[in-house]
N, C-alpha and C positions, 0 to 999 in steps of 0.2 A: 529435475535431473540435469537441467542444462542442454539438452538432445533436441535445439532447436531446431534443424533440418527434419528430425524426424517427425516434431512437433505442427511443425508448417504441414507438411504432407497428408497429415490425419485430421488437420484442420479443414484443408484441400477441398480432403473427400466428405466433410463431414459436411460443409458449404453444398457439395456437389447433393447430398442428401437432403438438405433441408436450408436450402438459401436464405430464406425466414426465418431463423431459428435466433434468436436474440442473445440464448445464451452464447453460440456460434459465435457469433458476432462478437462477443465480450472479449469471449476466451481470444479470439485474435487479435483484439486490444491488447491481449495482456501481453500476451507472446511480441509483440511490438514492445512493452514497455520493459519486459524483462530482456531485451534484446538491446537495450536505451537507444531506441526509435522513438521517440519520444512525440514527434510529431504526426508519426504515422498512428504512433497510440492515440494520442489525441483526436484527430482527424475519425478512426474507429468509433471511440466513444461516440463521440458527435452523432455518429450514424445512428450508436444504438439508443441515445435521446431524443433524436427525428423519433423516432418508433414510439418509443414510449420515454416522456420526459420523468417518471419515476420509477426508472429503475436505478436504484440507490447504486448498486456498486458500483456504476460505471460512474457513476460521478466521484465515487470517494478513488476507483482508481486512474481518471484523468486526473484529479487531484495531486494526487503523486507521481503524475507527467509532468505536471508544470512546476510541481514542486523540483523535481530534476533539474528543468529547463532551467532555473533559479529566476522562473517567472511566478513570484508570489503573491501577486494582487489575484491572477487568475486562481491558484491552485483553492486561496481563502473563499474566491469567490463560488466554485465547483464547493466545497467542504462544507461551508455555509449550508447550500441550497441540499448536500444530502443529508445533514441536518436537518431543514423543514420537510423534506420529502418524508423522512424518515421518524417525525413524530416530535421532533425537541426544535422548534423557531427558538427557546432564549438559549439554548447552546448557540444555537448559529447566529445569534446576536451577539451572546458575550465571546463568543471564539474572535469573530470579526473586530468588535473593542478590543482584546487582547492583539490582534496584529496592528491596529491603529495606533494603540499606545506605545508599542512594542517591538514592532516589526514582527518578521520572520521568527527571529525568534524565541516571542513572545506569546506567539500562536503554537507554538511547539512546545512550548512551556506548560504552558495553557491546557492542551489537549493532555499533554502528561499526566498534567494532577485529575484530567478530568479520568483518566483512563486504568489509573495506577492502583485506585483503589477498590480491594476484592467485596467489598460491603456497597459499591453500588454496580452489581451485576450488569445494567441495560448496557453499562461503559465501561466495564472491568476489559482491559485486553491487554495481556503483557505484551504480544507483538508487537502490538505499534507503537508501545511505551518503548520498545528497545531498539524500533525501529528511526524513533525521533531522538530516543540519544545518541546513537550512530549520530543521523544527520547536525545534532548540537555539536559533534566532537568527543561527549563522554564514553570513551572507549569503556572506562571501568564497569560504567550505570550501564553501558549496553549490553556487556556479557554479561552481568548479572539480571537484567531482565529474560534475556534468553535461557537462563538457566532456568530461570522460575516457567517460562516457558516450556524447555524438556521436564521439568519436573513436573510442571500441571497437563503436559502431556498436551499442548495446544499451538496451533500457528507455525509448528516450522515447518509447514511442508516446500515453502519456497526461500529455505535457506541457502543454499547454493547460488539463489539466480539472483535474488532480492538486491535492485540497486543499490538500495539507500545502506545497507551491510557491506558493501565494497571494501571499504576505509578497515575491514576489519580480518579481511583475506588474510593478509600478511601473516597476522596474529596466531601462534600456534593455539589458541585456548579455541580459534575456526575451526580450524582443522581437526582438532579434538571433537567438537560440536557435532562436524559434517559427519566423522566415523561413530557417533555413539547415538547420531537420529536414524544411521544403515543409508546414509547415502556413499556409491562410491567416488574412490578420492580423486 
């Protein structure tokens, strides 16, 4: 919803409740990363790999810290490893060849086609296919994954805040988006 003060506050208390709580811990990385605190997200994560070095999302969402930061050897290097944590080492090998050869991105490329197609389910995800067209510049490819996103009824609940969707504020076919998932304007 964007209601980061209010969002800090319930974090707060949630901390205040269970200081151990790893998911806690996440959730405040994210709220730094939707904030583009970027370092303070990073810095979070970290904490929550001390604890436990696989807990996959924190890695794939420092990942998209550093991706921000347009620090891309790091963000390959986090994406990689939730990759291996997460059951698929030649993903995270041929993802890493695909930024070698390629850069940035070539790795976003990459993860596209890994991600794009509904026939392999374990990597089917239109958000983060619409999410790395955003990032490429493809404004066109990007409302059209989103749309296949409202229509499979999946991923947008951080439309509003989601960095890497910035570039597309502007765009009234956003704002349409924003009023037809029932977030207000």
């Amino acid at each position: 919803m964007g209601r980061f003060s209010e969002a800090e506050k319930e974090l707060g208390r949630a901390q205040d409740l269970d200081p151990l709580s790893l998911e806690v811990m996440f959730n405040a990385g994210q709220l730094f990363y939707f904030r583009r605190q970027y370092d303070q997200a990073i810095a979070q994560f970290r904490k929550v790999l001390e604890i436990d070095p696989n807990y996959a999302t924190a890695r794939i969402t420092m990942s998209d810290a550093n991706f921000a930061k347009g620090e891309y050897a790091a963000a390959i290097q986090e994406e990689s490893q939730y990759f291996i944590t997460s059951g698929y080492p030649v993903v995270a090998v041929e993802f890493k060849q695909a930024y070698a050869r390629s850069g940035y991105r070539g790795a976003l490329q990459y993860r596209i086609s890994r991600q794009s197609d509904p026939h392999t389910l374990e990597f089917y995800f239109p958000w983060q296919v619409a999410l790395d067209y955003a990032r490429l510049g493809y404004k066109e490819k990007a409302f059209l994954w989103l749309e296949k996103c409202y229509a499979e009824r999946q991923g947008l609940g951080y439309l509003k805040i989601e960095p890497a969707l910035e570039s597309l504020h502007s765009d009234p076919r956003f704002a349409d988006l924003v009023r037809r998932v029932g977030f207000p304007q």
